[in-house]
C-alpha positions in Angstrom: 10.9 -8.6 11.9 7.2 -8.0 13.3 4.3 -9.9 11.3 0.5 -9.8 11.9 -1.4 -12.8 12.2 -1.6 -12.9 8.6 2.5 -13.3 7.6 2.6 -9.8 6.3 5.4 -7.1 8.2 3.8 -4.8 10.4 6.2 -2.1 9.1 7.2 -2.3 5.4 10.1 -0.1 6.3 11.7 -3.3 8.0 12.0 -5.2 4.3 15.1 -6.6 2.7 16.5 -9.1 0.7 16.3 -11.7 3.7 13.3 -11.0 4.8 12.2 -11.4 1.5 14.2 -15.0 1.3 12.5 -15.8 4.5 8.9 -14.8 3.8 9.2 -16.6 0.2 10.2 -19.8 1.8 7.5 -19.9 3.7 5.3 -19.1 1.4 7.3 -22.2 -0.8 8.9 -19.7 -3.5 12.1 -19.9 -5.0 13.0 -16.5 -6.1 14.4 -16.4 -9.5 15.5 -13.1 -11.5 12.5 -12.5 -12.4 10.7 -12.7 -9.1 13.6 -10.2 -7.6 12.0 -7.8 -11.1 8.8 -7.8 -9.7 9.6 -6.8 -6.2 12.2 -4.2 -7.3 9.3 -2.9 -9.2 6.7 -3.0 -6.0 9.4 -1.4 -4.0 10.1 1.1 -5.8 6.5 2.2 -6.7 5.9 1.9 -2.8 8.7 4.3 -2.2 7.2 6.9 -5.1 3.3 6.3 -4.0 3.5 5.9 -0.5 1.1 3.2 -1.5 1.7 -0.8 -2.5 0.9 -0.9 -6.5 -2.4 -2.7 -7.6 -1.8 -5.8 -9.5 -2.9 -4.1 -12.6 0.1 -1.9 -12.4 2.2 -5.4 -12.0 1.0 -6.8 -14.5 1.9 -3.7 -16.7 5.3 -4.2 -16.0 5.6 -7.4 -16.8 3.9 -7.0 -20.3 6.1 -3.6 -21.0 9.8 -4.2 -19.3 9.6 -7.9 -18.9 8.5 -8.5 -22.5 5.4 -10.4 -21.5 3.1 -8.9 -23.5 -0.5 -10.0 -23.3 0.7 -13.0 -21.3 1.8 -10.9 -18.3 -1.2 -11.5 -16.0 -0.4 -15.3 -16.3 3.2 -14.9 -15.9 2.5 -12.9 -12.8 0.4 -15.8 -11.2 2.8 -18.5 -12.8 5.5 -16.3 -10.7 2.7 -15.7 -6.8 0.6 -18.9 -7.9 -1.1 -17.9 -4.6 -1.9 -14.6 -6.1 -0.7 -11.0 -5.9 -1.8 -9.8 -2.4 -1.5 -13.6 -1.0 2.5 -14.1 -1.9 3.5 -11.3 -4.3 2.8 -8.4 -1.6 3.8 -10.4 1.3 7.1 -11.4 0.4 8.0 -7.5 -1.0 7.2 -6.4 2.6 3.9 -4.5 1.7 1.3 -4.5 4.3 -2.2 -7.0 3.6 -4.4 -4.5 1.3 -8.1 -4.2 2.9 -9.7 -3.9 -0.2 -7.4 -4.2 -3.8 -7.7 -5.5 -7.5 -6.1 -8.8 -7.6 -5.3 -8.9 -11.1 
């Protein structure tokens, strides 16, 4: 697995579930259920856009499939207390955004 000097793969094409184990314990995450919901959901929108989703579109999942409601942008930083781009994007394999929302 290649990283740039940040932590984040140089390819996200090189992602799965290890890499994902590895780069949440170094980031100090235990991934529960829920985190693995979140990263299905920014895999899959990277495979549709081509792009890593914004935070905004996160947090929209959360509040409509997780059942979070109004409380979904907590949730999503009570999940990446480090923040979206910082943990959330890094351990689903998603290159560092130059410029993005972060929720």
């Amino acid at each position: 697995m290649n990283l740039d000097n940040e932590g984040y793969l140089t390819d996200p094409a090189d992602w799965n579930e290890a890499v994902a184990q590895a780069l949440a314990r170094h980031e100090g995450v235990e991934l529960t259920e829920e985190h693995w919901a979140v990263i299905g959901f920014m895999r899959h929108y990277y495979e549709a856009h081509a792009v890593p989703a914004d935070a905004r579109f996160a947090i929209r999942f959360l509040a409509d499939e997780r059942g979070h409601g109004a409380n979904a942008r907590k949730r999503l930083f009570e999940l990446f207390p480090y923040g979206y781009v910082k943990q959330a994007c890094k351990i689903a394999g998603m290159r560092r955004p130059r410029i993005w929302s972060t929720g």
